[in-house]
C-alpha positions as CSV (number, residue, x, y, z in Angstrom):
1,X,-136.1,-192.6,164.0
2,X,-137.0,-192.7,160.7
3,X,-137.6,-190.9,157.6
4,X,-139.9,-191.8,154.6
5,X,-140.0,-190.1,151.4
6,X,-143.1,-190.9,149.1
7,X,-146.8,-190.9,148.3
8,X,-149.7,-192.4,149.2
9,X,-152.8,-191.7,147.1
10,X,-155.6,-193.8,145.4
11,X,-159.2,-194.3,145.5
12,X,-160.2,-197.2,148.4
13,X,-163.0,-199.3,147.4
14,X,-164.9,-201.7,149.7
15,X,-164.6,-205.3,150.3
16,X,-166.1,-208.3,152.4
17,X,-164.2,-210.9,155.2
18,X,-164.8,-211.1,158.5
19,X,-161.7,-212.1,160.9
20,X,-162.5,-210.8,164.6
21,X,-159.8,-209.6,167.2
22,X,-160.0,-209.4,171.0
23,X,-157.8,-207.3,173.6
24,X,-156.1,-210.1,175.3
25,X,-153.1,-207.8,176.1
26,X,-150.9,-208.5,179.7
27,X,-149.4,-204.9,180.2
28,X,-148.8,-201.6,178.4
29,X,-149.6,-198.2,177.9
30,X,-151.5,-196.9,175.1
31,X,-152.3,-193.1,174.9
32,X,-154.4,-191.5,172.0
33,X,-154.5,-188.5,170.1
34,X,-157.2,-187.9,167.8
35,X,-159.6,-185.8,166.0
36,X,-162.7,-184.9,167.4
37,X,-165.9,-186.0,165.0
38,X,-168.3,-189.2,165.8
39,X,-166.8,-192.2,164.1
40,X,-163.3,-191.7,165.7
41,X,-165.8,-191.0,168.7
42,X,-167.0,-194.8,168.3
43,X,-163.3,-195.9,167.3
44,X,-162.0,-194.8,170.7
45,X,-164.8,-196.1,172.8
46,X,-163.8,-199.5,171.4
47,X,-160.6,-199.0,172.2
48,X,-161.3,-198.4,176.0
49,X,-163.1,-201.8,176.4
50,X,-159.4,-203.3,176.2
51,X,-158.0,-201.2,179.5
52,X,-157.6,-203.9,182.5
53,X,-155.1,-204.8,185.0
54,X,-151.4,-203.6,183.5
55,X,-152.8,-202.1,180.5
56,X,-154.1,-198.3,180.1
57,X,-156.0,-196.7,177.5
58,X,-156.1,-193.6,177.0
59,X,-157.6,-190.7,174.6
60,X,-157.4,-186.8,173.4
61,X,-160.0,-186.2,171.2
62,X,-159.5,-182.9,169.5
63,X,-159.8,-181.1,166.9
64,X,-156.4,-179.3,167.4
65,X,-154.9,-182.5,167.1
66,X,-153.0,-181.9,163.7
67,X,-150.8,-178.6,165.3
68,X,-149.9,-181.1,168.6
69,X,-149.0,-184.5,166.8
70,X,-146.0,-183.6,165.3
71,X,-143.8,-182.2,169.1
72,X,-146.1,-184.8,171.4
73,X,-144.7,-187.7,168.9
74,X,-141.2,-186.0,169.0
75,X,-140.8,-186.1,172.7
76,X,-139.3,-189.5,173.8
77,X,-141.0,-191.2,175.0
78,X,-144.0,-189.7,173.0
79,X,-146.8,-188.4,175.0
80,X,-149.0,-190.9,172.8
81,X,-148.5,-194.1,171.5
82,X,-151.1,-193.7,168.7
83,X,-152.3,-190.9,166.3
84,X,-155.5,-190.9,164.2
85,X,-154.3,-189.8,160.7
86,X,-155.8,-188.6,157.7
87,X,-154.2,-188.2,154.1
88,X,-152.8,-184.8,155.3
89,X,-151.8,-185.1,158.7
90,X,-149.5,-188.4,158.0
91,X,-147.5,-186.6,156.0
92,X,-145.4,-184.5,158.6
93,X,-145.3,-187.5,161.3
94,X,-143.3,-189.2,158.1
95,X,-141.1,-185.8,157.0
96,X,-139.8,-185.6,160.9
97,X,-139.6,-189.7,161.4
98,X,-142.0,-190.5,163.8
99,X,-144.0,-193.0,162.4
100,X,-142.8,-196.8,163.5
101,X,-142.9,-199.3,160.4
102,X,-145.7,-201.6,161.0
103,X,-144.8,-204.8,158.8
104,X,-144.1,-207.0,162.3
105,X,-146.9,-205.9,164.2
106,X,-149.5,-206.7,161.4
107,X,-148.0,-209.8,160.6
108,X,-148.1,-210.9,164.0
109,X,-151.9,-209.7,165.5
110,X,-152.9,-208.2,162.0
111,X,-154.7,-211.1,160.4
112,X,-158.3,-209.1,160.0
113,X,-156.9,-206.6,157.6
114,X,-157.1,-206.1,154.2
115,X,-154.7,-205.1,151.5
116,X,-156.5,-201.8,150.9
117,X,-156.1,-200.7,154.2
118,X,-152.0,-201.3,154.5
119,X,-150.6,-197.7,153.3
120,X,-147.2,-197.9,152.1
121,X,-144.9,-195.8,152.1
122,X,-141.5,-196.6,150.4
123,X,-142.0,-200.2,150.7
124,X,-143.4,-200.3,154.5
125,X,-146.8,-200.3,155.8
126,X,-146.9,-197.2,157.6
127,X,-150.4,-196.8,158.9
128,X,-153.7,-198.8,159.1
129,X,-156.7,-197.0,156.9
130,X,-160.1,-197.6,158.7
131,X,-162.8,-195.7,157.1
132,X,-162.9,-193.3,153.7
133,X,-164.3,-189.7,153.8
134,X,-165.5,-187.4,151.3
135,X,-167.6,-184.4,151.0
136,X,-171.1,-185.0,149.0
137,X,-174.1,-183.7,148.6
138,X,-176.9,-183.1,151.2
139,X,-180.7,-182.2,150.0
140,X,-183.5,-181.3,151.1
141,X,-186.0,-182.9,148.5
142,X,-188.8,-182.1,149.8
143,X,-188.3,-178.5,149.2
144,X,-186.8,-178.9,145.6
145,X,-189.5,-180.5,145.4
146,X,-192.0,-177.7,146.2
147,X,-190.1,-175.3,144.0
148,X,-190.7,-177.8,141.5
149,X,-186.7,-178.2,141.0
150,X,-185.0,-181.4,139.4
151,X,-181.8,-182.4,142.1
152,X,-178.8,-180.9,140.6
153,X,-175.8,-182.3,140.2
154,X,-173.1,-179.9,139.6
155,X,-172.6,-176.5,141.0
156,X,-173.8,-175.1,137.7
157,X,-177.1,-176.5,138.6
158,X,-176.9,-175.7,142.7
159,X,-176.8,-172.2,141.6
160,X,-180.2,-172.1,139.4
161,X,-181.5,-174.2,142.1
162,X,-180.7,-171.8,144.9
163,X,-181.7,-169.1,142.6
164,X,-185.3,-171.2,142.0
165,X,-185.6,-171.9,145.9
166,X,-184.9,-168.3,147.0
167,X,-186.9,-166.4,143.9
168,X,-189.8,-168.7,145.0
169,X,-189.3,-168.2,148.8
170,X,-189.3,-171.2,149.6
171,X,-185.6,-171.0,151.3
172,X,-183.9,-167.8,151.9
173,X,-180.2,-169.2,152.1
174,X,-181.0,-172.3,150.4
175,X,-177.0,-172.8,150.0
176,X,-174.4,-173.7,152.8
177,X,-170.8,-174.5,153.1
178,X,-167.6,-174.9,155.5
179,X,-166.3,-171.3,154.6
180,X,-164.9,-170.7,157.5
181,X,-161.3,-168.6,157.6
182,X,-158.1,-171.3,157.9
183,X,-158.5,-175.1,157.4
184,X,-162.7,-175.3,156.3
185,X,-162.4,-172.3,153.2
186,X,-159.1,-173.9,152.7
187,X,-160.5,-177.2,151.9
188,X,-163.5,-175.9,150.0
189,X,-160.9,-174.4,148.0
190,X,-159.2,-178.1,147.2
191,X,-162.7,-179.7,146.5
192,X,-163.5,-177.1,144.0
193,X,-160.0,-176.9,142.1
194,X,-160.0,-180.5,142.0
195,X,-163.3,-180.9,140.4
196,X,-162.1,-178.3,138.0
197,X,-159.0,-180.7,137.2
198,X,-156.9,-177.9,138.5
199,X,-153.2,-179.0,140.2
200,X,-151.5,-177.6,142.8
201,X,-147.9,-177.9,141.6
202,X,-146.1,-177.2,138.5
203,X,-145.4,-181.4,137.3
204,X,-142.5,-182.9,139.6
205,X,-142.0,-179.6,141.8
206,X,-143.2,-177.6,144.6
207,X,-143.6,-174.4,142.8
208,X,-147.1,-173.5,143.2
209,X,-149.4,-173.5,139.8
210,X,-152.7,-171.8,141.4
211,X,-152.4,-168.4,139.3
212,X,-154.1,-169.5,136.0
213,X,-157.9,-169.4,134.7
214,X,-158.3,-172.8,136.3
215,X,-157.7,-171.3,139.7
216,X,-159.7,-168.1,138.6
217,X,-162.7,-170.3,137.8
218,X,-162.2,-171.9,140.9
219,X,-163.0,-168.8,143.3
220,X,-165.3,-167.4,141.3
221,X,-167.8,-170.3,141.9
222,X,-167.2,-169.9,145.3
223,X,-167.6,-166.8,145.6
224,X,-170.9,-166.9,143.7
225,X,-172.6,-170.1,145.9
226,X,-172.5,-167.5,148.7
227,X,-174.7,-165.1,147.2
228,X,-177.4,-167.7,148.3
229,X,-175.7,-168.2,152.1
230,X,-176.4,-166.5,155.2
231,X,-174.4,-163.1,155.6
232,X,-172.1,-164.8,158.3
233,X,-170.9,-168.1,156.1
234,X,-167.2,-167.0,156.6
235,X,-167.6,-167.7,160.3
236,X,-169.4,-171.3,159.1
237,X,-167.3,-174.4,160.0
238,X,-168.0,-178.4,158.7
239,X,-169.8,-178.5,162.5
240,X,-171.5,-175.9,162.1
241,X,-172.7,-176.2,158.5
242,X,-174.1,-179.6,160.1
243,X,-176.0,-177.5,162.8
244,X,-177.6,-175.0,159.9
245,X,-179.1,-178.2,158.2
246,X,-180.5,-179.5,160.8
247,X,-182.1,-176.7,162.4
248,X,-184.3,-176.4,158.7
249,X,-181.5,-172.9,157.1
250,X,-180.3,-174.6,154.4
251,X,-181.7,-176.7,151.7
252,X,-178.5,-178.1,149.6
253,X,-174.7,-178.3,151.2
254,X,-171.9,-180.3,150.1
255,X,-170.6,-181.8,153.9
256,X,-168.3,-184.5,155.0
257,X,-170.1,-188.4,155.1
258,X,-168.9,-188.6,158.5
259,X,-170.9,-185.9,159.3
260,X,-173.8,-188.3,158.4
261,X,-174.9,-189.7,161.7
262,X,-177.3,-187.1,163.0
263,X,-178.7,-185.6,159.7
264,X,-180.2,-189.0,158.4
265,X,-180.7,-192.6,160.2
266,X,-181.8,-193.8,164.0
267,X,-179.5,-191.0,165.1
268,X,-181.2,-188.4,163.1
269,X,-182.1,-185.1,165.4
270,X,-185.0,-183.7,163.4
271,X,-187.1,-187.1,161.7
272,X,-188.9,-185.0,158.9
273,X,-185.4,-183.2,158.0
274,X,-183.7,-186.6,157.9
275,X,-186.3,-188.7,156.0
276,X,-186.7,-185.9,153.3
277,X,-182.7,-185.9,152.9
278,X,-181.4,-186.6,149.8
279,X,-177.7,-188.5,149.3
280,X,-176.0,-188.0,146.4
281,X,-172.3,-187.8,145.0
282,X,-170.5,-184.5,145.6
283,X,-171.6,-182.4,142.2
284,X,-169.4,-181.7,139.0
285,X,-167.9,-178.5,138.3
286,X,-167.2,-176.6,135.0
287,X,-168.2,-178.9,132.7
288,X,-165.8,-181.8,134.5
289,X,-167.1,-185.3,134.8
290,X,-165.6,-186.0,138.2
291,X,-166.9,-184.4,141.5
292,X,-165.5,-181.8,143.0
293,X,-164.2,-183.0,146.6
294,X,-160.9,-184.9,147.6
295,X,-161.2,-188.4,148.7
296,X,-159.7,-188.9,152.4
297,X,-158.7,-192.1,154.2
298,X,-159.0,-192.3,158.2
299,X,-156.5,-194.7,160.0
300,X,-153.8,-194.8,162.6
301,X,-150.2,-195.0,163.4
302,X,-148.0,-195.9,165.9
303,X,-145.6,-193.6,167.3
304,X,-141.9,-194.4,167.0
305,X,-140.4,-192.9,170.1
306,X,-142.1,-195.6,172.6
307,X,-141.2,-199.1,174.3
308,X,-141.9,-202.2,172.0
309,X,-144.3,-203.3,174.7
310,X,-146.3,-200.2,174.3
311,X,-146.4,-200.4,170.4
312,X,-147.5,-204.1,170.5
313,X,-149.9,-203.2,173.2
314,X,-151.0,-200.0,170.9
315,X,-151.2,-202.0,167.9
316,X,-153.3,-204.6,169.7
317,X,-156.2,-202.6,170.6
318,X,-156.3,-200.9,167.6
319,X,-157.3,-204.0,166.1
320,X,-159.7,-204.4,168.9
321,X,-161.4,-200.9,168.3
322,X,-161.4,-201.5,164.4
323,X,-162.4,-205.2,164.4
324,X,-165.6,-206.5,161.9
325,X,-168.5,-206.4,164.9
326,X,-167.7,-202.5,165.3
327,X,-168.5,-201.7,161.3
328,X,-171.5,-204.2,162.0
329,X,-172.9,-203.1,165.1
330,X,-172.5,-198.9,163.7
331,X,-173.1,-198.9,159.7
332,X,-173.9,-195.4,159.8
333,X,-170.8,-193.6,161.9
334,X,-168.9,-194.0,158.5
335,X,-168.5,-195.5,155.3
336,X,-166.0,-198.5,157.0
337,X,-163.2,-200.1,155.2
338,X,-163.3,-202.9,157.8
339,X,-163.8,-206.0,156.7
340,X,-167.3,-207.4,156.6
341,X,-168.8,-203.9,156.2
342,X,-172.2,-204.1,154.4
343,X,-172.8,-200.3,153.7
344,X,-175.8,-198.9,154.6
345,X,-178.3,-196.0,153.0
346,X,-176.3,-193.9,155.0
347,X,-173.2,-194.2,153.0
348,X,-174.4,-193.8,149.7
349,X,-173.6,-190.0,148.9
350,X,-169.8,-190.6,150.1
351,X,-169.5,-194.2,148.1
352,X,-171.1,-192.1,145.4
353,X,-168.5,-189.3,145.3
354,X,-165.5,-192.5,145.4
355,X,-167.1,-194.2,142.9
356,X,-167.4,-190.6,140.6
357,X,-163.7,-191.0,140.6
358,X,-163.0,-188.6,143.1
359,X,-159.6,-187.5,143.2
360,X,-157.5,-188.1,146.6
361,X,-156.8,-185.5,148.8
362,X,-152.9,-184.7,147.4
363,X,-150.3,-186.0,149.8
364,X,-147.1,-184.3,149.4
365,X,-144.9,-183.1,151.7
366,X,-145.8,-179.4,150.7
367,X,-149.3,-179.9,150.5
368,X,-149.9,-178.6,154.1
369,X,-148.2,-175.6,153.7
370,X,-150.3,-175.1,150.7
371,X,-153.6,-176.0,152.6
372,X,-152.4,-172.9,155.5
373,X,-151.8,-170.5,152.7
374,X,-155.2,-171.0,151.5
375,X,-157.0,-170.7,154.4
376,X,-154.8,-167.3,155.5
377,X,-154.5,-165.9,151.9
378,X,-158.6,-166.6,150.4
379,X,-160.2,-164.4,153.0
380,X,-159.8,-160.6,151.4
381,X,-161.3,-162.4,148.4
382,X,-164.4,-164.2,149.6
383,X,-165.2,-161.0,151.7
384,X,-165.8,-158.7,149.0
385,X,-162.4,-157.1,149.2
386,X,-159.6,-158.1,146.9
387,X,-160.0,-159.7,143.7
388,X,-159.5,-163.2,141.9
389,X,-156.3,-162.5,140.2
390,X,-154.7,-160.8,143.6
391,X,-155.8,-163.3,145.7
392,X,-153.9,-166.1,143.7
393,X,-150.8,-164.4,143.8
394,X,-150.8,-163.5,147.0
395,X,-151.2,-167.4,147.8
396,X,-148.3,-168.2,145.5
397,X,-146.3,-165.5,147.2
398,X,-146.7,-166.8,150.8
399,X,-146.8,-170.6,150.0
400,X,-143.6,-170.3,147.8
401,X,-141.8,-168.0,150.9
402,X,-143.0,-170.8,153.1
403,X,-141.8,-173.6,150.9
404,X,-138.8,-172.0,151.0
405,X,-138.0,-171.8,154.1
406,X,-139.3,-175.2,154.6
407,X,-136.7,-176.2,152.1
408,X,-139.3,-177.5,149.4
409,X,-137.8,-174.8,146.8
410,X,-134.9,-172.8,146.2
C-alpha cells in the first residue's frame, strides 16, 4: 500500500499521433467500477471486446460509484481491478493508498499515450487521463433569435436574456441548471465561485475562506438565474437538466460536454432542437474574464490490492478501450484526449470553456469534504429560507468540524 501526497491540476490541451493497441492478453481478471454517463458507456464496451478464454471483463457502471470506490479498493483483493476517476474522486483512492504506481505498466504496453494524459503525483504516474469535461453553454438560437436577443456570454447577460425570452413569451423558464440538493447544487456552487476568482481555502491551509463578498456574489447569482427556472429546479439533476432541453423547457443551460451526445449530432433525439443548438464557452461572471466552470479530466487507475497478473491484464485493456480508432470511430461521446482525436462541432463549447482558461476543478485532499458541505449546507438558501451571509457560515462551520475530524485542521 501506498500513500501519495500532492496535486494534480492544469488545463489539458489536445494533440495528434496515432499508435493503436490490441487485447492480446493470455489470462486475468479485470473488474470495473465506473460512473454512469455515455462516453464511459462507450469506454467500457471497448473494454469488453478484449474478454476471451482466461481473461474476464467486467463492469459497474454507476453513478454511486465515488461512495463505493474507496472500501471495494480497500478489500484485498479489491473487488475491482480498475476505477474510472475524475479530478475529485482520485483524490481519496491516493489519501488511503490504493492506487498502484503505473510507471512499469505504461512503459511496457503504454506506447499510444501522451504526456498530457500521465498524471503525476509525487513523481509517479498515477492514473491515465482519457477525455476532458467542462460545463458550457447550451442555446437555443432559434428562440433568441425570435426574441430578437444577441447570445450572451456571461450570466450578467443570461439574465436580461431570460428576462427578454420570458417578458416576450417566447419561453416561460428559459433558464436551467443542475440544482439539485448534494453533489449537482454543490458543483454549480464551484463553477460560479471560480468564475468569480473566488478560493476555497485560506493560501497553504485547509481553513475554509467561503464567508467573504466573493462568496456572497456567488449565491446571489444563483439564486437570481432561478427566478427564470421551473418551480422544481432544486429536484433538477445534470441528467435531468439534459431531459428539460430536449423535450423544448429551457432555452439556455450551462451542462456538462459529455452530456453532448443526444442534444446535438447523429445521436440527437429531437433534429430541430439539435440543429438550432448553439455551443459556446461556459459564460463569465462578475465582470471576470475566465468562465465560470471547473475543468475536469476523465481517466483510470489501477487498484493496488490485486495480483500483478490482474493489473497487467487491467492495464492492457484499458489501452484497448482508449486506443486512437475508438476517439475516431465516436468524435462526439466526448472531447477525447486520445491520440489522433480530430474534434468535432460537437466539442466546441467544452474546447471553448478550456481554451477561456477555465480553472481546474481543485484537487486537494479537503476538497471533497468541502464539495459535501456545499451540497448539505446551500439548500435553506436557494429555497427561499435562510440568507447569504448564514448560509456561508454555516458551510464553514460544518466543513471546518469535518476537516477536523478528518485531521485537515486543528
Amino acid at each position: 500500500m501506498r500513500k501519495f501526497v500532492g496535486v494534480f491540476a492544469s488545463s489539458l490541451l489536445l494533440g495528434a499521433s496515432s499508435v493503436s493497441a490490441a487485447c492480446g492478453i493470455e489470462a486475468g481478471s479485470v473488474r470495473i467500477l465506473s460512473n454512469d454517463f455515455a462516453a464511459l458507456g462507450t469506454v467500457i464496451d471497448e473494454a469488453r471486446e478484449c474478454a476471451a478464454d482466461g481473461v474476464t471483463v467486467s463492469a459497474n457502471l454507476t453513478t454511486e460509484h465515488k461512495s463505493l470506490q474507496v472500501p471495494a479498493l480497500t478489500v484485498d483483493p479489491s473487488r475491482y481491478s480498475v476505477a474510472m476517476v475524475a479530478n475529485n474522486s482520485l483524490v481519496p483512492l491516493l489519501n488511503e493508498g490504493l492506487v498502484r504506481p503505473l510507471d512499469d505498466l505504461v512503459a511496457e504496453y503504454g506506447d499510444q499515450l501522451e504526456d498530457r494524459q500521465l498524471v503525476r503525483i509525487g513523481g509517479e504516474i498515477v492514473a491515465i487521463a482519457f477525455m476532458v469535461n467542462a460545463q458550457h453553454l447550451y442555446l437555443r438560437q432559434d428562440l433568441l433569435e425570435e426574441a430578437g436577443i444577441d447570445a450572451p456570454t456571461s450570466y450578467e447577460g443570461i439574465l436580461e436574456a431570460a428576462r427578454t425570452l420570458k417578458e416576450s413569451g417566447v419561453s416561460d423558464t428559459p433558464l436551467g441548471a443542475a440544482d439539485a440538493a448534494g453533489w449537482d447544487l454543490a458543483a454549480e456552487f464551484v463553477n460560479m465561485h471560480l468564475g468569480m476568482g473566488g478560493d476555497f481555502f485560506e493560501q497553504g491551509s485547509a481553513a475554509p475562506a467561503l464567508a467573504n463578498e466573493t462568496g456572497l456574489r456567488t449565491l446571489e447569482m444563483m439564486k437570481a438565474l432561478t427566478e427564470f427556472m421551473a418551480p422544481g429546479y432544486m429536484t433538477v439533476s445534470a441528467d435531468e437538466l439534459k431531459n428539460q432541453y430536449v423535450s423544448g423547457n429551457v432555452a439556455m443551460m450551462n451542462e456538462w460536454g459529455s452530456m453532448v451526445d443526444g442534444i446535438v449530432g447523429a445521436a440527437a433525439s429531437d433534429r430541430q432542437i439539435a440543429e438550432a443548438t448553439t455551443l459556446a464557452a461556459a459564460p463569465t461572471v462578475g465582470g471576470g474574464g475566465i468562465p465560470a466552470a471547473a475543468l475536469w479530466w476523465d481517466g483510470f487507475v489501477i487498484a493496488d490490492n490485486i495480483s500483478d497478473e490482474d493489473a497487467a491484464a487491467s492495464f492492457q485493456v484499458m489501452m484497448h478501450a482508449i486506443r486512437p480508432e475508438v476517439a475516431q470511430d465516436n468524435p462526439q461521446a466526448a472531447a477525447w484526449l486520445i491520440s489522433g482525436f480530430d474534434a468535432p462541432e460537437s466539442a466546441r463549447g467544452m474546447l471553448a470553456t478550456a481554451e477561456a482558461g477555465a480553472r481546474p476543478y481543485p484537487m486537494t485532499p479537503y476538497m471533497g469534504l468541502m464539495h459535501d458541505t456545499l451540497g448539505v449546507e446551500l439548500v435553506q438558501f436557494m429555497q427561499g429560507t435562510e440568507s447569504a451571509e448564514q448560509a456561508l457560515a454555516d458551510v464553514e462551520a460544518a466543513y471546518s468540524a469535518a476537516a477536523r475530524e478528518a485531521g485537515y485542521l486543528n
